[in-house]
C-alpha positions in Angstrom: 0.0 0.0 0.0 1.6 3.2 -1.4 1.6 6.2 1.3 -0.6 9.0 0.6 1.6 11.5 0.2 2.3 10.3 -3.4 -0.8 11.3 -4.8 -0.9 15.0 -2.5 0.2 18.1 -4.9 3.0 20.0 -3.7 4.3 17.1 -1.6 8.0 15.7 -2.2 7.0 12.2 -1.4 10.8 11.3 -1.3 11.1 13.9 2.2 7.6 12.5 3.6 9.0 8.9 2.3 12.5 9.4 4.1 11.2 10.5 7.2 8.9 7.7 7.4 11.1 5.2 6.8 13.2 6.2 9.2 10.9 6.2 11.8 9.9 2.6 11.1 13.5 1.4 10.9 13.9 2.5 15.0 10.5 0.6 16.1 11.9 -2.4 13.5 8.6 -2.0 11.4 8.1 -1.9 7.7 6.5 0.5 6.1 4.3 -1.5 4.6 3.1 -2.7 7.3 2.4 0.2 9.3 0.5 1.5 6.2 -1.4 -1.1 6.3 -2.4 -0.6 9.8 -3.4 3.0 9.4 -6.3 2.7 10.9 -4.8 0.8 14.1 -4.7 1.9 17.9 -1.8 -0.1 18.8 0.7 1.7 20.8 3.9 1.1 17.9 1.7 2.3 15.4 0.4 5.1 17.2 3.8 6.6 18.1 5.1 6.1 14.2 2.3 8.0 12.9 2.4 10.8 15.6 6.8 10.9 15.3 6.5 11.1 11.4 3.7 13.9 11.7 6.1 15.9 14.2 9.3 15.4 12.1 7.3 16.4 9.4 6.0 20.1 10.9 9.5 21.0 12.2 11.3 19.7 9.4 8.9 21.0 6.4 6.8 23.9 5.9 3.5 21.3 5.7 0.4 22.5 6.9 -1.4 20.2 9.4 -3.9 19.6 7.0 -1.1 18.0 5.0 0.8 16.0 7.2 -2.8 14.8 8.3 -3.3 13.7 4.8 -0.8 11.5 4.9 -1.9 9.4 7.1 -5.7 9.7 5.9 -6.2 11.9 9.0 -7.3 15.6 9.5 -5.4 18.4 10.6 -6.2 17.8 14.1 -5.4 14.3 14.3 -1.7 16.0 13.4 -1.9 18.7 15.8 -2.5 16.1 18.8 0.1 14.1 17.6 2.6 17.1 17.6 1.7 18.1 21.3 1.6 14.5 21.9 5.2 13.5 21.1 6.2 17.2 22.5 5.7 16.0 26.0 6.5 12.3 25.7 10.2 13.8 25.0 9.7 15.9 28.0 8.9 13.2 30.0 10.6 10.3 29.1 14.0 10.2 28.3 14.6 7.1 27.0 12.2 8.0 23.9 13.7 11.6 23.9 17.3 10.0 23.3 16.0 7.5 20.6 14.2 10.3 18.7 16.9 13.0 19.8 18.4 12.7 15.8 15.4 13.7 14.3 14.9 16.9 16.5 18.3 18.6 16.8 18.8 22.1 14.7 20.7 22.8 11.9 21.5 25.7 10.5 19.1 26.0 7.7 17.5 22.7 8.5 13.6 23.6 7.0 12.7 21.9 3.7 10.7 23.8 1.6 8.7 21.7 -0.7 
């Protein structure tokens, strides 16, 4: 099952793609997989979804309507997500040192799709 970014205009599916992939690789889940479980409440697939959507609004100038989208959820679904994995890496450090290379700054880090 293809992701949904590939068929959103204005999307680089290789950035959305990337990032996702990523994210799978440090819970040891394929993509596919997790695509397939889109609609699932299970914890792992949970906290891929909601990591991807918050690498993807610090990392990209997408709306929350978009990142939503790429998960067949709306904007508010992404905006939960992003407050949700705020405060998980507040809280526990274990998860903030696993996801610590997807949040540190670089200089001129945004990507502007």
């Amino acid at each position: 099952m293809a992701m949904n970014a590939y068929a959103i205009p204005g999307i680089d599916r290789d950035v959305v793609g990337d990032v996702f992939n990523q994210v799978c690789k440090i819970f040891y889940k394929k993509p596919e997989e997790v695509m397939q479980k889109v609609n699932s409440r299970g914890r792992t697939y949970v906290l891929i979804r909601q990591l991807t959507m918050a690498i993807l609004r610090q990392k990209t100038l997408m709306s929350y309507s978009e990142i939503g989208d790429v998960f067949r959820k709306d904007h508010a679904t992404a905006i939960h997500s992003v407050k949700a994995i705020d405060n998980l890496r507040e809280t526990d450090k274990q998860f903030k040192r696993m996801t610590d290379k997807f949040f540190t700054k670089k200089d001129n880090e945004t990507i502007r799709l």
